[in-house]
C-alpha positions in Angstrom: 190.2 88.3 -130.4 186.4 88.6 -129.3 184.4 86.2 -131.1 180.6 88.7 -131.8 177.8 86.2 -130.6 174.3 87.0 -132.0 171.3 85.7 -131.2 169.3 83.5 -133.9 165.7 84.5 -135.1 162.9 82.1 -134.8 160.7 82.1 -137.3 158.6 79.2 -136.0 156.0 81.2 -135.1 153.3 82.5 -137.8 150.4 84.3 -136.7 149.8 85.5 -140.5 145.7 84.2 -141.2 144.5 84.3 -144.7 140.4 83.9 -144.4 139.0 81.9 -147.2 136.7 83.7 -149.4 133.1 83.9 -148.1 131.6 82.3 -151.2 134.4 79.1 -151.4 133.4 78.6 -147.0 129.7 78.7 -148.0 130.3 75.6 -150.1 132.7 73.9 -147.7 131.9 70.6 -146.7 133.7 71.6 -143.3 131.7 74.2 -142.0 133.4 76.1 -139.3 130.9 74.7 -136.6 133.1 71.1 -136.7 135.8 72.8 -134.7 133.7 73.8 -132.0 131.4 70.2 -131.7 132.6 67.7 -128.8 135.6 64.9 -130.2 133.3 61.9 -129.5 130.0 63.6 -130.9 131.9 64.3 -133.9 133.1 60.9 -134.5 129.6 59.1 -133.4 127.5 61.3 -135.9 130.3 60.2 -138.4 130.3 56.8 -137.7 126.2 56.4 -137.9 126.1 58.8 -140.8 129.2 57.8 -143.0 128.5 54.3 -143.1 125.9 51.1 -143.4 125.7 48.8 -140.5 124.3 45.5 -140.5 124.7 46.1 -136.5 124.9 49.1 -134.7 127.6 49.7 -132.8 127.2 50.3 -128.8 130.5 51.9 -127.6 132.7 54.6 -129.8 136.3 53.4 -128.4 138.2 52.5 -125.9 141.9 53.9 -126.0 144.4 52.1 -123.7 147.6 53.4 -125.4 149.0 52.4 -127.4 145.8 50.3 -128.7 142.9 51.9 -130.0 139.2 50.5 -130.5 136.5 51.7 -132.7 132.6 51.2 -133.1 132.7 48.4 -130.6 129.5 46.4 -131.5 128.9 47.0 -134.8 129.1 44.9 -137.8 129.2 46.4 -141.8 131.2 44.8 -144.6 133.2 47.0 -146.5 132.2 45.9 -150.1 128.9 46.6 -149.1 129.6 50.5 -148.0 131.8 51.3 -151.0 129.6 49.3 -154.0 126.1 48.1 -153.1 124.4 50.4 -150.8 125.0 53.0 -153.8 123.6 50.4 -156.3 120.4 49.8 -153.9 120.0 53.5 -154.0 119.3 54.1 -157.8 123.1 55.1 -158.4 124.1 52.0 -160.0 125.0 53.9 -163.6 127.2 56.4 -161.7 130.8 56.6 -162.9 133.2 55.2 -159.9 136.2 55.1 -162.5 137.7 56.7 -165.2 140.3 54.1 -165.7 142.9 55.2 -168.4 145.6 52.5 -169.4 149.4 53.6 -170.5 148.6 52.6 -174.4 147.5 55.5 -176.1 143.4 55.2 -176.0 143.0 51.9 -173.7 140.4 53.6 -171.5 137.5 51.9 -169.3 134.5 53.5 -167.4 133.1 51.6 -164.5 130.1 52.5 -163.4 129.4 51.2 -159.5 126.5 48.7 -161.0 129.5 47.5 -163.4 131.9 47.5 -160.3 129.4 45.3 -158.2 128.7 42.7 -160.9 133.3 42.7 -160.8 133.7 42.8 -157.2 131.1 40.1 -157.3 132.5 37.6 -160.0 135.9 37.8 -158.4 134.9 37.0 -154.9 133.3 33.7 -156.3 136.8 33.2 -158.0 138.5 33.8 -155.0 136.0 31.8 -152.9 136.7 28.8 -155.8 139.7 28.4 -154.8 140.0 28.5 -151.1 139.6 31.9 -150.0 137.6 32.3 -146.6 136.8 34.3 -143.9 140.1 35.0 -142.3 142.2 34.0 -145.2 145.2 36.3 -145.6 145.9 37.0 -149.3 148.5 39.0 -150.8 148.0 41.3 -153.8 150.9 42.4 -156.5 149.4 44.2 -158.9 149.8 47.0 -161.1 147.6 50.2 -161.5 144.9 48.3 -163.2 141.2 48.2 -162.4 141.6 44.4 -160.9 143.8 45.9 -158.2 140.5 47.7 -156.1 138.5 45.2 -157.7 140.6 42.1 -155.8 141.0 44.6 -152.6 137.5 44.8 -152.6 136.4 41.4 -153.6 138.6 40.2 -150.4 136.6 42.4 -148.0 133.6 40.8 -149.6 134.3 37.4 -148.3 135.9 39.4 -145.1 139.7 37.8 -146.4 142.3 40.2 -145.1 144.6 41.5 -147.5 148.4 43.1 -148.0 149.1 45.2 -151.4 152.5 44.8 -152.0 153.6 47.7 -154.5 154.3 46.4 -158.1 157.6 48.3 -158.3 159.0 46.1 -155.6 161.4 43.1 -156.0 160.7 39.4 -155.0 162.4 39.3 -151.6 159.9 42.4 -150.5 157.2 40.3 -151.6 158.0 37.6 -150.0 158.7 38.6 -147.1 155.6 40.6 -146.8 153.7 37.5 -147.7 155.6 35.2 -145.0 155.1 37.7 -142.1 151.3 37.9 -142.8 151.0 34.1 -143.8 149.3 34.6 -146.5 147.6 31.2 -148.8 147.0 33.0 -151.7 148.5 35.8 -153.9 146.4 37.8 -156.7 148.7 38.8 -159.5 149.3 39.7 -162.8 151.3 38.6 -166.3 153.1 41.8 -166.8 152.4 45.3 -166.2 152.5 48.8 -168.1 155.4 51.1 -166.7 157.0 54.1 -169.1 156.4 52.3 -172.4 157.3 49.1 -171.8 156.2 46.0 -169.4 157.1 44.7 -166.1 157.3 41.0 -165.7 155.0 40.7 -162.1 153.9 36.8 -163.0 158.2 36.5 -163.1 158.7 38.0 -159.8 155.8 36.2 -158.1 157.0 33.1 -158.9 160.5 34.0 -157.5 158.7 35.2 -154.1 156.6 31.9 -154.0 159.7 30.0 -154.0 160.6 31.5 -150.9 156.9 31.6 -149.3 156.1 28.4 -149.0 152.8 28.8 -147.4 151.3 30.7 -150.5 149.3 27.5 -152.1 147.4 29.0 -154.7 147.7 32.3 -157.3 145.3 34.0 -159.1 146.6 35.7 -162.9 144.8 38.5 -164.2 146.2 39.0 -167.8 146.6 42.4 -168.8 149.5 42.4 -171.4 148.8 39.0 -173.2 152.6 38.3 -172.3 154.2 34.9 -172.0 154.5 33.7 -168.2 155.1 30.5 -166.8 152.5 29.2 -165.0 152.8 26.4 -162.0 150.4 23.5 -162.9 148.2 22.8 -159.4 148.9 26.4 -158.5 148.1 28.7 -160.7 145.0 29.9 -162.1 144.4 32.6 -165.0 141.3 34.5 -163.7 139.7 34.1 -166.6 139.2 30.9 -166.2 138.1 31.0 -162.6 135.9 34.3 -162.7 132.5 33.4 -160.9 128.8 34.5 -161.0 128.6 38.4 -161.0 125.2 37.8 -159.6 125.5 39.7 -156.0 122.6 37.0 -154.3 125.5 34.4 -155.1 128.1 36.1 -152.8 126.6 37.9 -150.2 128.8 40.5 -148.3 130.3 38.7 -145.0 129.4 40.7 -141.8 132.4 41.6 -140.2 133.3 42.9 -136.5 134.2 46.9 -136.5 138.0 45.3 -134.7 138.0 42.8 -137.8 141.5 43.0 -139.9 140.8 44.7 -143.0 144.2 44.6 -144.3 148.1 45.1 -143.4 149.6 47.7 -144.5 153.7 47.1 -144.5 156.1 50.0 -143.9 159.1 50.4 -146.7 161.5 48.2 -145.1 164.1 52.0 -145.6 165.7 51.7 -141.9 164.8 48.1 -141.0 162.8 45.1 -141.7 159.2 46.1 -142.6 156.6 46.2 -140.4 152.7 45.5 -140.6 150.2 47.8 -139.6 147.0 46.7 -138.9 144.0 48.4 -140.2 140.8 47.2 -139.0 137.7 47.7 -140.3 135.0 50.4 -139.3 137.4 52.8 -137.1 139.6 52.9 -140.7 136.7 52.8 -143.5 135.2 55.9 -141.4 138.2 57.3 -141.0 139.0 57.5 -145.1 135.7 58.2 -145.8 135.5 61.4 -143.6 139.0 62.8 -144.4 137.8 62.1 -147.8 134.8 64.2 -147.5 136.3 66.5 -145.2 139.8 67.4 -146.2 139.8 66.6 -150.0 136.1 68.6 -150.1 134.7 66.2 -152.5 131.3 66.9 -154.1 130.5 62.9 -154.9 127.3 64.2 -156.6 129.4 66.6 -159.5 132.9 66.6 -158.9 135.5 64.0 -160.7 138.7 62.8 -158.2 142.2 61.9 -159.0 145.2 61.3 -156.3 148.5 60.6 -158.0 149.2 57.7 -155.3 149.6 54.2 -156.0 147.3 51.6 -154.7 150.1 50.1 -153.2 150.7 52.7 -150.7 148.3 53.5 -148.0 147.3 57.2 -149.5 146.5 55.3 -152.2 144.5 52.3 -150.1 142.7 55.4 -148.3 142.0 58.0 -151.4 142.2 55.8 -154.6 139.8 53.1 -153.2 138.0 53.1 -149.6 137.2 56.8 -149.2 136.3 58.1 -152.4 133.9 54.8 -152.7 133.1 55.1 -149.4 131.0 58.4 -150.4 130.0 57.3 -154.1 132.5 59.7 -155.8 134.0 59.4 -159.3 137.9 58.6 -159.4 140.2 58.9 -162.1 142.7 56.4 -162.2 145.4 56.0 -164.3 148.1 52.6 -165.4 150.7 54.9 -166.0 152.0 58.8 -166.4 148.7 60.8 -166.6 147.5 62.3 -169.9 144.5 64.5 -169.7 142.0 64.5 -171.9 139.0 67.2 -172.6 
């Protein structure tokens, strides 16, 4: 009996086009020139344009796979792009968060002159007790304000950091912690998650047990919970919070190859893995994508991306990029509830 053989279709191949309607490209941030302009022009103008420099950079990369390097030269501080070059330029009482909290009506704005005088007072905390230049620090956290505020108050002092998501267990955090080498580890007493509270203070102190090298952590309380706390070790952050004048922590100039943070992979198939962000070549990056992709208005419009922090979409469109480009974020603890 003949078997019929028949060949398979491919449908791989679309040529369908759907033009965007004239008057949503007239208001495009990505005008259709961009895909005709030269790869390093592009990138140049966006580097100079995008962000503030302290010092100009003189070369735009070198690539020598698999390494690449950006902005050669230059030196800019991240705190400084996304908080207070907005604040020196009048748009201090700009909204950079609409932070609403899992209990019903715990809501916060944060304007980016309120965000400065944060980012501010918890650098000096941080700086208190130990943190430096070059100082790794872990961050398990839950979807609070702190979270960008600590990511952002380490850049300040040019301390690397790791966001370890706060859904995951004590051995992921510290082994993420031990691979970096991190000294110190910003965390919380409990967090919000579906109506009831997560016990992060707990599980930090099981993953300092097993990462020795962590000498000091920093407790943001949020819940009011009970948690143990480690006498010579831990500090509530209330009770460490520094000046939120900005002349009292000036933002440390960093190198465009400086280590901004590490960013570890899930760990699914095999043992997690750091990826190194460093710092111009990625805060340009998020910035333009920002701008670019996402079409962000940071003048009228109002932001939200259902990432966590603790992932890198989060990292990228949650923090850096969207404060990058003074825009307004929504963020929110737990499941989002709109309001009018």
């Amino acid at each position: 009996m003949e078997t019929e053989v028949r060949a398979i279709d491919t449908l791989l191949l679309e040529e369908r086009e759907y033009p965007p309607p004239a008057e949503f490209t007239a208001q495009a941030n990505a005008k259709a020139a961009i895909y005709d302009e030269d790869f390093e022009a592009f990138w140049e103008r966006e580097g100079k344009e995008r962000v503030s420099w302290f010092e100009p950079f003189g070369k735009l990369y070198e690539w020598e796979l698999p390494y690449a390097k950006w902005y050669l030269g230059g030196k800019l501080n991240v705190s400084y792009n996304c908080v207070d070059r907005h604040v020196e330029a009048g748009k201090g009482g700009k909204v950079a968060y609409f932070w609403e909290g899992e209990p019903e009506n715990d809501r916060r704005e944060i304007t980016y002159a309120d965000l400065q005088k944060e980012v501010v007072a918890f650098a000096n905390a941080l700086r208190d007790v130990g943190v430096a230049k070059g100082t790794p620090v872990a961050i398990y956290m839950g979807m609070i304000p702190e979270l960008p505020i600590a990511m952002l108050a380490c850049t300040r002092l040019g301390a690397p950091h790791t966001v370890v998501f706060g859904g995951f267990s004590a051995d992921s955090l510290s082994g993420r912690m031990n691979d970096m080498g991190c000294e110190v580890l910003i965390t919380q007493d409990e967090a919000w998650r579906r109506g009831t509270t997560v016990p992060l203070k707990k599980i930090a102190d099981e993953a300092m047990t097993d990462a020795p090298g962590v000498k000091t952590s920093v407790v943001v309380r949020r819940t009011g919970g009970d948690v143990p706390m480690t006498e010579g070790r831990d500090r509530w952050y209330h009770d460490v919070r520094g000046s939120e004048d900005p002349s009292s922590c000036p933002p440390e100039p960093m190198d465009s190859e400086d280590l901004l943070f590490l960013m570890y992979t899930s760990g699914t198939t095999a043992k997690p893995k750091g990826i190194a962000h460093t710092t111009a070549g990625y805060l340009v990056g998020a910035a333009s994508t920002h701008h670019y992709v996402f079409d962000l208005k940071a003048e009228t419009d109002v932001y939200w991306c259902a990432a966590d922090v603790g992932w890198i979409t989060g990292h990228s469109y949650i923090v850096y990029g969207p404060l990058c480009n003074g825009a307004t974020s929504v963020m929110f603890e737990g499941t989002p509830v709109f309001h009018d």
